[in-house]
Residue frames relative to the residue before (quaternion, step in Angstrom):
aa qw qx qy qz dx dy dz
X 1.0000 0.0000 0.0000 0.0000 0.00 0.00 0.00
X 0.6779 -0.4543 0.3720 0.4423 3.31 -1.50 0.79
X 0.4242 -0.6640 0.5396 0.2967 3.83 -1.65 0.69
X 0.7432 -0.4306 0.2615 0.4403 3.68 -1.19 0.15
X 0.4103 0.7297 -0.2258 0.4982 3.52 1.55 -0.92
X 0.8227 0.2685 -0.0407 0.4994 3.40 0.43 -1.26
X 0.6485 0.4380 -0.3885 0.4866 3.64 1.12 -0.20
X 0.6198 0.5126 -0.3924 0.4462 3.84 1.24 -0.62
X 0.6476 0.5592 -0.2207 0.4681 3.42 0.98 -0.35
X 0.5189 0.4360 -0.2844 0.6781 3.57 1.46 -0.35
X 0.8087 0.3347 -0.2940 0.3842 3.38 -0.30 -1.47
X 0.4679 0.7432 -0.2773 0.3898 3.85 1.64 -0.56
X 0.7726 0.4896 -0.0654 0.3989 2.95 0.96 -1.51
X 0.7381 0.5175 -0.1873 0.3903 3.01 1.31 -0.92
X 0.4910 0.6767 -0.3349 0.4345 3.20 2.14 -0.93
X 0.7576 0.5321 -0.0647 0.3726 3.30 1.14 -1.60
X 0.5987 -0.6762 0.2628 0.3396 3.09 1.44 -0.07
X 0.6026 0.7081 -0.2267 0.2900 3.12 1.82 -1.17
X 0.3955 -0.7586 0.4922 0.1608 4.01 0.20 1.47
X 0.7420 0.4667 -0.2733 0.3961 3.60 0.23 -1.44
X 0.6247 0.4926 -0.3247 0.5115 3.81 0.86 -1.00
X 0.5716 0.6057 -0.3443 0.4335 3.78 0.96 -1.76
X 0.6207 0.6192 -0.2613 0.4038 3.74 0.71 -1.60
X 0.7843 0.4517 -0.1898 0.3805 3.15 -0.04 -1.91
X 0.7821 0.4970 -0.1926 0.3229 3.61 0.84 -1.38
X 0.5846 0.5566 -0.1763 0.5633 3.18 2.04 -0.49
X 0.5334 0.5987 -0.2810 0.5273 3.24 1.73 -0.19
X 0.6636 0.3925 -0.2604 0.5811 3.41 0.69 -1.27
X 0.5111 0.6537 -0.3709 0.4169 4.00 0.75 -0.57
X 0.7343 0.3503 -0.2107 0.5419 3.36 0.75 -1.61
X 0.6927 0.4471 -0.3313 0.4588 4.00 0.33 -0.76
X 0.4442 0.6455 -0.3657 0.5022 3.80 0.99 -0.34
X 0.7697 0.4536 -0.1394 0.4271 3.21 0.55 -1.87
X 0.6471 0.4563 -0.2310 0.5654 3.75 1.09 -1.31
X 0.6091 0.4602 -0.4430 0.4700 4.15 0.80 -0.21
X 0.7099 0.4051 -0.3667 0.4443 3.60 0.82 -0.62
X 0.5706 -0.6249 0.3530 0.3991 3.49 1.25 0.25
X 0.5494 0.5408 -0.4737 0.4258 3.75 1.10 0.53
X 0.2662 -0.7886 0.5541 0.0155 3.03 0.03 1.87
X 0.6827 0.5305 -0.3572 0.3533 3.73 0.37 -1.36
X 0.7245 0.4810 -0.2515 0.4249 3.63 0.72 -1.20
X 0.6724 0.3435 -0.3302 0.5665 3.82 1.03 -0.91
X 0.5574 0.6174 -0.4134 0.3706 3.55 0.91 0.19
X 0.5881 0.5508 -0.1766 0.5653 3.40 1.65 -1.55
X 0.6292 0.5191 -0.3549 0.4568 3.68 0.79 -1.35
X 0.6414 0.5691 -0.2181 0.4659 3.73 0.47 -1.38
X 0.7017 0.4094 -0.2715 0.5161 3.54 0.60 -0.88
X 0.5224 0.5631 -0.3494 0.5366 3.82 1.33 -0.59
X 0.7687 0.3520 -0.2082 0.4918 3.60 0.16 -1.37
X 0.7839 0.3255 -0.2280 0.4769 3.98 0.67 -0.19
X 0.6622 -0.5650 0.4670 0.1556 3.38 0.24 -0.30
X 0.5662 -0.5129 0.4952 0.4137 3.53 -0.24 -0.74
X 0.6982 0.2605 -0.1766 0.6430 3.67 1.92 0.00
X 0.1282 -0.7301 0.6155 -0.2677 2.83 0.30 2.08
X 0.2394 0.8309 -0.4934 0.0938 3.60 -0.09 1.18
X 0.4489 -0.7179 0.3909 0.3610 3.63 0.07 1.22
X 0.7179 0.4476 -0.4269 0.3196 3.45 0.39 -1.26
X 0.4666 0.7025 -0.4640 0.2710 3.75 0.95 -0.25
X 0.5975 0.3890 -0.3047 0.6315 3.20 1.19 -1.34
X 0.8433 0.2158 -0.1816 0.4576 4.05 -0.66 -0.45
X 0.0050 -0.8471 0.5294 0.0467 3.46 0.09 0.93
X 0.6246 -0.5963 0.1663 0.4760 3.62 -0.43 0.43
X 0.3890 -0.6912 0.5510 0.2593 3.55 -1.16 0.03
X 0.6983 -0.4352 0.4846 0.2971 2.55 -1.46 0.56
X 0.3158 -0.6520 0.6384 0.2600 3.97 -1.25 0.30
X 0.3081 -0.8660 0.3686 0.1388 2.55 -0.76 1.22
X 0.6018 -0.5899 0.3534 0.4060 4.16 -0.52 0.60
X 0.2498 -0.6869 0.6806 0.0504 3.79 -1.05 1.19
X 0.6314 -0.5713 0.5103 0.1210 2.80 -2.43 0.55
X 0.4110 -0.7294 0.4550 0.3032 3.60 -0.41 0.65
X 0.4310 0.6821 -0.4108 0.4246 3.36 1.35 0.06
X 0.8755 -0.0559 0.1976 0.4375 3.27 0.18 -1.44
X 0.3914 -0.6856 0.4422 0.4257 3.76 1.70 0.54
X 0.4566 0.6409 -0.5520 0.2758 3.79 -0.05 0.77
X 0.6497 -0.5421 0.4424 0.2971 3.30 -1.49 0.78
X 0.1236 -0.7817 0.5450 0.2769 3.55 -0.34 0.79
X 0.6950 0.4132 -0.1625 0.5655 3.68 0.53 -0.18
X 0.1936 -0.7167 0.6569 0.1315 4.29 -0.80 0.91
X 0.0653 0.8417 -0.5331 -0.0547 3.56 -0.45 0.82
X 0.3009 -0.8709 0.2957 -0.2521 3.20 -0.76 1.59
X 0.1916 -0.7994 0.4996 0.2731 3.71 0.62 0.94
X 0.1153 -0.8488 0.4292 0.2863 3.85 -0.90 0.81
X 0.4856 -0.7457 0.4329 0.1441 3.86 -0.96 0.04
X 0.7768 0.3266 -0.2742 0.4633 3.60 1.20 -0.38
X 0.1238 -0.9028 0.4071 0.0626 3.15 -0.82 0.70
X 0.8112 -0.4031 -0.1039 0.4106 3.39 -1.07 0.43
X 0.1870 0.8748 -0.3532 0.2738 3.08 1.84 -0.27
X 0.8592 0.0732 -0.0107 0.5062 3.27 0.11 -1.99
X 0.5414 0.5433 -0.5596 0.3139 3.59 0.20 0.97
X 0.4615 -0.7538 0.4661 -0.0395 3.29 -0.90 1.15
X 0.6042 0.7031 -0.3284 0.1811 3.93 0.12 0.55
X 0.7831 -0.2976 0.0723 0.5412 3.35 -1.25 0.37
X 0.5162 -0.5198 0.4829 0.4798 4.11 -1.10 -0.60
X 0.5822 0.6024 -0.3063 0.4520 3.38 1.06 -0.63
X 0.8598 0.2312 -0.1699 0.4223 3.28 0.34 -1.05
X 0.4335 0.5405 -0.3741 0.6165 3.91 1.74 0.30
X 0.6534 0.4274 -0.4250 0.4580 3.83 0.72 -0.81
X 0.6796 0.5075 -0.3813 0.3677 4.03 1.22 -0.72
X 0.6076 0.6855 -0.2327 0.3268 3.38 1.32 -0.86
X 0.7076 0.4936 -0.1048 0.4945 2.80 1.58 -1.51
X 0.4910 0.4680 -0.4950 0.5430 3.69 1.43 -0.27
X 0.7276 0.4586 -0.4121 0.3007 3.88 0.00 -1.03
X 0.4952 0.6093 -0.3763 0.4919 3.58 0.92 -0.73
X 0.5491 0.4595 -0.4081 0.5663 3.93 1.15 -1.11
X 0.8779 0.3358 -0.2843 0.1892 3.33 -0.35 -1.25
X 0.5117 0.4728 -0.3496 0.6264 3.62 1.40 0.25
X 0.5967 0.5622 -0.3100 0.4815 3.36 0.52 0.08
X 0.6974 0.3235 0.0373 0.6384 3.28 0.82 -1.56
X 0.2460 0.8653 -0.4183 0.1252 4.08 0.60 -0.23
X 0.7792 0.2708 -0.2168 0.5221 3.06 1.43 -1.13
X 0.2736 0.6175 -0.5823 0.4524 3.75 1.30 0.76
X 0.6350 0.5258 -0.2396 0.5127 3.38 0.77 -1.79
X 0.7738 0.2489 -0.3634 0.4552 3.69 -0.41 -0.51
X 0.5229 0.6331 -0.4742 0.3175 3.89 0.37 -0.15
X 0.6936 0.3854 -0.1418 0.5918 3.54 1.56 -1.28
X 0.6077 -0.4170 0.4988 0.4562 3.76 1.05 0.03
X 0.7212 0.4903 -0.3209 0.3695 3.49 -0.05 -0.23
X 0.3586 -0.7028 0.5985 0.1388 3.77 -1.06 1.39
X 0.2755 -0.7211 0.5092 0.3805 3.70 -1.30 -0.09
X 0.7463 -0.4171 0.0810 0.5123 3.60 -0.75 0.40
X 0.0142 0.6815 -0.7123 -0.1672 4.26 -0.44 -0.02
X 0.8718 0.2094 -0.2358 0.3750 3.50 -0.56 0.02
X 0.1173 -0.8095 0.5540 -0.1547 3.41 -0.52 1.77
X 0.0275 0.9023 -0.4039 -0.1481 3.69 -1.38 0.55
X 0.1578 -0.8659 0.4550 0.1351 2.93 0.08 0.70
X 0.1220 -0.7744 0.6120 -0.1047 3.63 -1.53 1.08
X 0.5808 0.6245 -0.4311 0.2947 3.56 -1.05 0.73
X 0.5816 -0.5451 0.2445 0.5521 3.92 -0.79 0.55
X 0.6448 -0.5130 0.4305 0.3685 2.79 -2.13 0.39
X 0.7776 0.2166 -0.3774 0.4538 3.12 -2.34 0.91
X 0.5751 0.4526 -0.5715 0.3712 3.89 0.39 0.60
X 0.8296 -0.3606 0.2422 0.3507 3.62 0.11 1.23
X 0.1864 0.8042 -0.5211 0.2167 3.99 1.20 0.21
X 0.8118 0.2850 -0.0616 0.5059 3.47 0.32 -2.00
X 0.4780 0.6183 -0.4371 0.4452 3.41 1.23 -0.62
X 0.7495 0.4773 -0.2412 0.3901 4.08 0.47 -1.10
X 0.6564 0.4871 -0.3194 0.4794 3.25 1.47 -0.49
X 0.5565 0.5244 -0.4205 0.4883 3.53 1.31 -0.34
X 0.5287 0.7255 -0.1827 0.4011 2.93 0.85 -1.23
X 0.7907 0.2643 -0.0912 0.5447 4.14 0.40 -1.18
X 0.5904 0.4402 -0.3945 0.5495 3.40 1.35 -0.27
X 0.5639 0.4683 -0.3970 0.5524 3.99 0.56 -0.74
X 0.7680 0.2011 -0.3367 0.5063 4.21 -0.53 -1.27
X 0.6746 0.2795 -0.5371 0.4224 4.44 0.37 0.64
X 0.5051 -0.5857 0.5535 0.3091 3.59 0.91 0.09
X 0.4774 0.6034 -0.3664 0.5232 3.76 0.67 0.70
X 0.5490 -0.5588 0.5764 0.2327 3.59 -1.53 1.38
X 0.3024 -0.7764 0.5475 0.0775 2.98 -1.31 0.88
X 0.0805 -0.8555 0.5110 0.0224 3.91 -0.28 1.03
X 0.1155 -0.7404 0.6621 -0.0019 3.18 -0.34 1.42
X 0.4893 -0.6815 0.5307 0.1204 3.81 -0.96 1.48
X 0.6723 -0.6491 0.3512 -0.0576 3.64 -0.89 0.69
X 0.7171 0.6920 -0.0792 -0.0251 2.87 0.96 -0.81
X 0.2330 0.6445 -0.6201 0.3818 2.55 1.71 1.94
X 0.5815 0.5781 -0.3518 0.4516 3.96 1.32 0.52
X 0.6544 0.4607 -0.2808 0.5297 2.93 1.22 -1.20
X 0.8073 0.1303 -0.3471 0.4592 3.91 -0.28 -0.31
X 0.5063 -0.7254 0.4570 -0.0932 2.81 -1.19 1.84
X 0.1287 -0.8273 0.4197 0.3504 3.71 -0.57 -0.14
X 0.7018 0.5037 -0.3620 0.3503 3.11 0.87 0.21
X 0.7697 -0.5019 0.1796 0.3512 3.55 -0.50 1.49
X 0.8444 0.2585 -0.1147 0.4551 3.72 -0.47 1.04
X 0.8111 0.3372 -0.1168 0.4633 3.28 0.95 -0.83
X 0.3160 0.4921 -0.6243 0.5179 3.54 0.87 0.93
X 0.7528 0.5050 -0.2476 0.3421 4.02 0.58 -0.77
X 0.4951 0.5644 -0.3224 0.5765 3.63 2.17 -0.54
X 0.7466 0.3506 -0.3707 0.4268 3.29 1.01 -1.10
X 0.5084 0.5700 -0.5681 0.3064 3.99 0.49 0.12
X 0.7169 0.5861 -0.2932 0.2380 2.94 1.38 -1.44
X 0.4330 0.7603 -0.2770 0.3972 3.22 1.93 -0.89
X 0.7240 0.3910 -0.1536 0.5472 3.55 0.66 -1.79
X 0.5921 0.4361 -0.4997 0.4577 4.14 0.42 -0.28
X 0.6633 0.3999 -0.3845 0.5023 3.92 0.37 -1.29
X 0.8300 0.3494 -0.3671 0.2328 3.56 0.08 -0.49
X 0.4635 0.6830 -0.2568 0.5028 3.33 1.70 0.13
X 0.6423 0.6551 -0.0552 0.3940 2.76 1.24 -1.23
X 0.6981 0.3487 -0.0905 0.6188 3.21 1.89 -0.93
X 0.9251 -0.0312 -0.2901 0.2430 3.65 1.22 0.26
X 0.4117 -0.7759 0.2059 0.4314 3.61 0.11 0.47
X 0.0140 0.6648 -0.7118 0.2260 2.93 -1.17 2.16
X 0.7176 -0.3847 0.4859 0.3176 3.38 -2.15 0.31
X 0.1623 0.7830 -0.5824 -0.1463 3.60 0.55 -0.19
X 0.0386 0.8756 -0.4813 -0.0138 4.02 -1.03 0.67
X 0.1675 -0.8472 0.5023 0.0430 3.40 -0.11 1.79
X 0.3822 -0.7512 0.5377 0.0237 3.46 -0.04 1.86
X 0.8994 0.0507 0.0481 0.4316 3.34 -0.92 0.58
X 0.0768 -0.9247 0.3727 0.0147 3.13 1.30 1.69
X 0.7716 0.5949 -0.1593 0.1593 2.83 1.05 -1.39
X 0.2567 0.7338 -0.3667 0.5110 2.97 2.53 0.04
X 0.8442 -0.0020 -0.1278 0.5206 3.97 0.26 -0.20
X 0.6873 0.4349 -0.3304 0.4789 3.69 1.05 0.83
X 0.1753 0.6987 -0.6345 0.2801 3.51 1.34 0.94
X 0.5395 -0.7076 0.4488 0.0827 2.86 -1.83 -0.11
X 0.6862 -0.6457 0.1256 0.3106 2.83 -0.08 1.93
X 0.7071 0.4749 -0.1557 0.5001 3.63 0.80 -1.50
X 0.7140 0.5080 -0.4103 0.2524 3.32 0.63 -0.04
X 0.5927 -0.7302 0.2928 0.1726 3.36 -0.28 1.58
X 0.7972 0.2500 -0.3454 0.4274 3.55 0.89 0.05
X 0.4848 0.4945 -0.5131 0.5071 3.69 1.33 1.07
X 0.3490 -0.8358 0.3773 0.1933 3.04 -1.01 1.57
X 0.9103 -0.2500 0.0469 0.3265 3.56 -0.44 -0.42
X 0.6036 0.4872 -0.2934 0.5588 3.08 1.95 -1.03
X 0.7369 0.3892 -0.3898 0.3919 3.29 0.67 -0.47
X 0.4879 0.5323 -0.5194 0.4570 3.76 0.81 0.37
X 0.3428 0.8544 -0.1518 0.3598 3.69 1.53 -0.61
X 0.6560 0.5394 -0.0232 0.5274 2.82 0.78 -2.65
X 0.7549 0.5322 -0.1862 0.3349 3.13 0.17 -2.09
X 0.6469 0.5560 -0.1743 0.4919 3.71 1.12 -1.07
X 0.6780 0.3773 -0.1798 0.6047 3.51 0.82 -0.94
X 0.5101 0.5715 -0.4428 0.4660 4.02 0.72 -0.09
X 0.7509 0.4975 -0.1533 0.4064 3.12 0.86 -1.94
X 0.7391 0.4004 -0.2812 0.4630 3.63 1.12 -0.72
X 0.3980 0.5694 -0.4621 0.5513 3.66 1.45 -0.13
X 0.6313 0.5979 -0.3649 0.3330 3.60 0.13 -1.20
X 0.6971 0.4806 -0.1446 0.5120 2.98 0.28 -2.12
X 0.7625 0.4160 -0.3139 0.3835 3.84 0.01 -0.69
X 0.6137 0.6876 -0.3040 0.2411 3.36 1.00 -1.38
X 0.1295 -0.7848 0.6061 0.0030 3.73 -0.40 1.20
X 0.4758 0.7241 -0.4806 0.1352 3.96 0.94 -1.20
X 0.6367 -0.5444 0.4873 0.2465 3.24 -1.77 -0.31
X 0.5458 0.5558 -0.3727 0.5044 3.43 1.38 0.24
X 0.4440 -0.6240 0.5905 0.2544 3.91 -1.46 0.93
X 0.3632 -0.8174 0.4466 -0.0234 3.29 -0.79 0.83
X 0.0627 0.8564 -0.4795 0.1809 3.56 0.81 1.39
X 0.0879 0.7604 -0.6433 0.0146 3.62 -1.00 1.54
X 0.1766 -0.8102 0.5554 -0.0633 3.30 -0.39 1.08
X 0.0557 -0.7444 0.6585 -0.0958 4.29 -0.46 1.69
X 0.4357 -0.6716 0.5899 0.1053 3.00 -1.51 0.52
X 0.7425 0.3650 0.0095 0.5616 3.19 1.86 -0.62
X 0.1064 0.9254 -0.3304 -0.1522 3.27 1.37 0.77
X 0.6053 0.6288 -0.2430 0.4232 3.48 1.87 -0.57
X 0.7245 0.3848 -0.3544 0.4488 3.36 1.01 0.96
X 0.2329 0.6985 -0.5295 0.4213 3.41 1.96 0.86
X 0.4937 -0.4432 0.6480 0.3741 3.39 -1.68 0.45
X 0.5526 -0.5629 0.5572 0.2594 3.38 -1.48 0.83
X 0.7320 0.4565 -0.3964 0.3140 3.63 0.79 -0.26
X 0.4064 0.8196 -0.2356 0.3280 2.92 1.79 -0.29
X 0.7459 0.3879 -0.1937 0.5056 3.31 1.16 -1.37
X 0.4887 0.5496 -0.3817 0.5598 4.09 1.37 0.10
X 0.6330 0.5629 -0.3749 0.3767 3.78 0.97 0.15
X 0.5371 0.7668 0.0092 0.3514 2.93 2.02 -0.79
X 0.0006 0.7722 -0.5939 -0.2257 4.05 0.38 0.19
X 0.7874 0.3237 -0.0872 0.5173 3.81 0.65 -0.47
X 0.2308 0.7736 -0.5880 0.0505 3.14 -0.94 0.72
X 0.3606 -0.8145 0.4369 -0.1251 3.15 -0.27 2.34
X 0.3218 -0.7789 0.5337 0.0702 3.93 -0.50 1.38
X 0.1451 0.7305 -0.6668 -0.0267 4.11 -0.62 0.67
X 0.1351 -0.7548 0.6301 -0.1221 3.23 -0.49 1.68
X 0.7677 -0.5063 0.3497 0.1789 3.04 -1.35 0.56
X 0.4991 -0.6887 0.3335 0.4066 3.71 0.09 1.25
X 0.1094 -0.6583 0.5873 0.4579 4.02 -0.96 0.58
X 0.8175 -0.0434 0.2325 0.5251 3.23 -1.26 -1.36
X 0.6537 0.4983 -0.3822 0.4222 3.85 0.52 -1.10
X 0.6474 0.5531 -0.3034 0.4276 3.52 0.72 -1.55
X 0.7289 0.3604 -0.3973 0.4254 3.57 0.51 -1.29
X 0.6480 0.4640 -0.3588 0.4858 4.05 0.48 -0.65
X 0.5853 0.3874 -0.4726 0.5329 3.78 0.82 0.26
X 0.4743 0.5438 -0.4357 0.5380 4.24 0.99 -0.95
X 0.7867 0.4504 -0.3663 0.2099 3.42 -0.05 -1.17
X 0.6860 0.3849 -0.1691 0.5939 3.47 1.27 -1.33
X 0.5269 0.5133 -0.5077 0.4484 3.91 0.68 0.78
X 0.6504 0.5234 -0.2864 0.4701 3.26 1.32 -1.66
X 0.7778 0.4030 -0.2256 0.4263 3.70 0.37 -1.70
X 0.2361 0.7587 -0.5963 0.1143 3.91 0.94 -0.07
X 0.8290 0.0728 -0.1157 0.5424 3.93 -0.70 0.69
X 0.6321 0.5935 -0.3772 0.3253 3.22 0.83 -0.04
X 0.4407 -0.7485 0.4161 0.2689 4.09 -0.43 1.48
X 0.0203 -0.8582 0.5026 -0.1025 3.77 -0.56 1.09
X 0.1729 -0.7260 0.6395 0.1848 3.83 -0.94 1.11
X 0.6743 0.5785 -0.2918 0.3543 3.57 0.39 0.89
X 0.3313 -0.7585 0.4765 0.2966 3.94 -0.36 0.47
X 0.4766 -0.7021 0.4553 0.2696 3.33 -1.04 0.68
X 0.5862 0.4985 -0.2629 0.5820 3.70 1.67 0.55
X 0.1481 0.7840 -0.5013 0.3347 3.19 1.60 0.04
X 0.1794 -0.7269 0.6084 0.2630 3.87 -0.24 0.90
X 0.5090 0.7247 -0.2922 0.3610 4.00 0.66 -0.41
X 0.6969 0.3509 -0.1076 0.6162 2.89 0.94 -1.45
X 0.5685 0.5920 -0.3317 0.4651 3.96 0.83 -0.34
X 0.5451 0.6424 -0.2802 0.4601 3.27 1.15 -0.57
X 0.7783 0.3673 -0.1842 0.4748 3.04 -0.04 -1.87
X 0.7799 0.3549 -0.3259 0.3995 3.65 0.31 -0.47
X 0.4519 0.6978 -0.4614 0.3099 3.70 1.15 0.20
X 0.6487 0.2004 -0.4318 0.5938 3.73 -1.05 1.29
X 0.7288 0.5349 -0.4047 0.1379 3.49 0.52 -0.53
X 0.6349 -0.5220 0.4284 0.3753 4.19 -0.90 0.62
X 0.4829 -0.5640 0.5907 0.3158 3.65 -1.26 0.32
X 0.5070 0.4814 -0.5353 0.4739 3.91 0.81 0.05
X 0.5634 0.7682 -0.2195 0.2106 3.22 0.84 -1.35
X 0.7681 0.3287 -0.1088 0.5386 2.90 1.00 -1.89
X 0.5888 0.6159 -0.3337 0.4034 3.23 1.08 -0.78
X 0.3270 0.7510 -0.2538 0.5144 3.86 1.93 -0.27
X 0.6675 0.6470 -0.1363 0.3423 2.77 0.48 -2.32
X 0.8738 0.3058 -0.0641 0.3726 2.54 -0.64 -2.35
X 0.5232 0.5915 -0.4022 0.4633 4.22 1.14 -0.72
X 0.7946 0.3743 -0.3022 0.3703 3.58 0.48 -1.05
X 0.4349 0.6483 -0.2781 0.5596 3.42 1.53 -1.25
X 0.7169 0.4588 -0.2666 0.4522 3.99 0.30 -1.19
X 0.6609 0.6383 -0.2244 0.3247 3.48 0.93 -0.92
X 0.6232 0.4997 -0.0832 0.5958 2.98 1.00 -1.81
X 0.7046 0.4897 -0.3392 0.3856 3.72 0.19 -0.43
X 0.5045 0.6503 -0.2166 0.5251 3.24 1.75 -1.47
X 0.7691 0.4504 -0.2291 0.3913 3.78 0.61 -1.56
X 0.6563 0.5189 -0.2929 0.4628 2.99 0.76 -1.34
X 0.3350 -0.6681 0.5118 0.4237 4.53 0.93 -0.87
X 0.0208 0.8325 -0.5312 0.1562 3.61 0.93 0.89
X 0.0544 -0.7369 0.5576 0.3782 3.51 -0.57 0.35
X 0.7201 0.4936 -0.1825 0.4522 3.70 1.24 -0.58
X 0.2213 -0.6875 0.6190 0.3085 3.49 -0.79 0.41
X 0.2604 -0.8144 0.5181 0.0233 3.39 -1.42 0.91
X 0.4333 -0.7893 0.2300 0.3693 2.97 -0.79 0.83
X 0.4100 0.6837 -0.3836 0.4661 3.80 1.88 0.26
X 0.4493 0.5382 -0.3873 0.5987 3.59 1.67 -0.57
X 0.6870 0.4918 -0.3744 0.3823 4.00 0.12 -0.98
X 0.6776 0.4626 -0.2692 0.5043 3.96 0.90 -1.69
X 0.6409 0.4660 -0.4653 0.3946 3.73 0.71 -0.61
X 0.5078 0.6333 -0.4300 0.3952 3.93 0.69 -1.05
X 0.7369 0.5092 -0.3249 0.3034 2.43 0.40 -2.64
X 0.7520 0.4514 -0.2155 0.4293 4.16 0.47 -1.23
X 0.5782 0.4777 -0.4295 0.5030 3.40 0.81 0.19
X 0.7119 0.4006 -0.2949 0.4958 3.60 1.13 -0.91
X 0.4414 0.6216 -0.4794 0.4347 3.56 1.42 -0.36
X 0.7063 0.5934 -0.1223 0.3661 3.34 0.46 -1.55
X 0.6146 0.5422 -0.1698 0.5472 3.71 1.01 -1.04
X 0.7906 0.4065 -0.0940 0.4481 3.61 1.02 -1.04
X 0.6170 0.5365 -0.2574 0.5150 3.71 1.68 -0.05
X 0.6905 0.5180 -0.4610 0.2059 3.02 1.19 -1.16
């Protein structure tokens, strides 16, 4: 069943009148319910919240097509109704207290435009892989009710002179015209830094035409770039930016919160404070565990386990050790 989180926010929504929040949270309620495999209830719930005109496209209305490369007629841009919400993201207070203000200001926008004032569109995010990067972008597109566009950019950069920079221009006008999550994965693929002596010219090019797309860009779409490598952005890069959002590595709190997201319903002979088990999973990403706790979940499943153990966790934990060295 739905957590306390999620019931103040329903029961919140409904006091207040506010339909779209009421909707959304009863959504994530029913798909929760249909992931733990309790079809009948998210079936009964769904029939509550619709009616007898339960129509899918309602929830996923169409997208927009999305704009291709003259190179090879490909989508420069994968657009995508998202599904997870704020529920199952995990992160520092600092960087959840920044997330949670933007969500305010898109929310609240036309408070903001009454006084002059815009809410943030252009956001970065930085830190190692599998600490929740793409996860936040699903994540702010689902709690604004907004398509999520996750950029290309084995399409977008091009080899043939000039036209890695037509296709940006492509994806800004078309962003520009509607309001989506837009996310440029792996920024630093067209936001290295200029001075560095072994990128040759077109890509110094790229880097220039980013910056002037930036600087111009007015559209209706939030802007989410998200590196793995933040120490090889052009320095002008990060002045393009109203936000600039930190995914560090889970500490101890974070990983004992990962754990009781990951193991939700799941029967266990083990504490999620288990200093032992803290250990072994220290340095390690929330993709990581989330690795873990699937394979660990499996094997227990195969084997007719009624418990998950915590020797089920150290075996994964070395299989994913092992999977990641070679």
């Amino acid at each position: 069943m739905a957590n306390g989180k999620v019931l103040r926010q329903l029961i919140k929504a409904g006091a207040t009148g506010d339909t779209a929040t009421f909707r959304r949270v009863s959504e994530a309620i029913i798909d929760e319910e249909r992931q733990k495999q309790h079809h009948l209830l998210a079936n009964d719930l769904e029939h509550i919240l619709y009616g007898d005109h339960i129509v899918q496209a309602s929830r996923s209305p169409t997208l927009p097509p999305a704009p291709v490369d003259k190179e090879r007629g490909l989508p420069l841009l994968d657009l995508r109704q998202p599904q997870r919400s704020l529920d199952e993201m995990i992160l520092p207070a600092t960087s959840a207290t920044v997330i949670d203000e933007l969500l305010e200001e898109h929310r609240r926008s036309d408070v903001l435009h009454s006084y002059g004032m815009k809410a943030a569109s252009k956001i970065i995010f930085f830190g190692p892989p599998g600490c929740g990067k793409t996860l936040a972008a699903e994540v702010i597109a689902f709690e604004l009710d907004m398509p999520l566009a996750i950029v290309r950019l084995d399409v977008l950069v091009s080899s043939f002179l000039g036209e890695t920079a037509a296709n940006l221009r492509k994806i800004f006008d078309f962003i520009a015209q509607h309001s989506l999550v837009v996310l440029f994965d792996e920024f630093d693929a067209i936001g290295k830094e200029r001075g560095d002596s072994g990128e040759h010219g077109e890509l110094r090019r790229v880097v220039n035409a980013v910056l002037q797309m930036m600087d111009a860009y007015q559209g209706k779409s939030l802007i989410l770039a998200a590196t793995n490598h933040e120490h090889i952005l052009d320095s002008a890069i990060w002045r393009r930016f109203d936000e600039v959002i930190e995914f560090p590595l889970p500490d101890q709190a974070q990983l004992r919160e990962l754990l009781a997201l990951k193991l939700r319903g799941i029967r266990r002979q083990f504490e999620l404070d288990d200093n032992e088990l803290l250990s072994l999973l220290h340095g390690k990403s929330g993709a990581d565990i989330e690795r873990i706790v699937r394979r660990a979940t499996k094997h227990m499943i195969l084997r007719h386990q009624e418990f998950l153990t915590l020797k089920d966790l150290k075996n994964a934990m070395q299989r994913e050790n092992a999977r990641t060295h070679r």
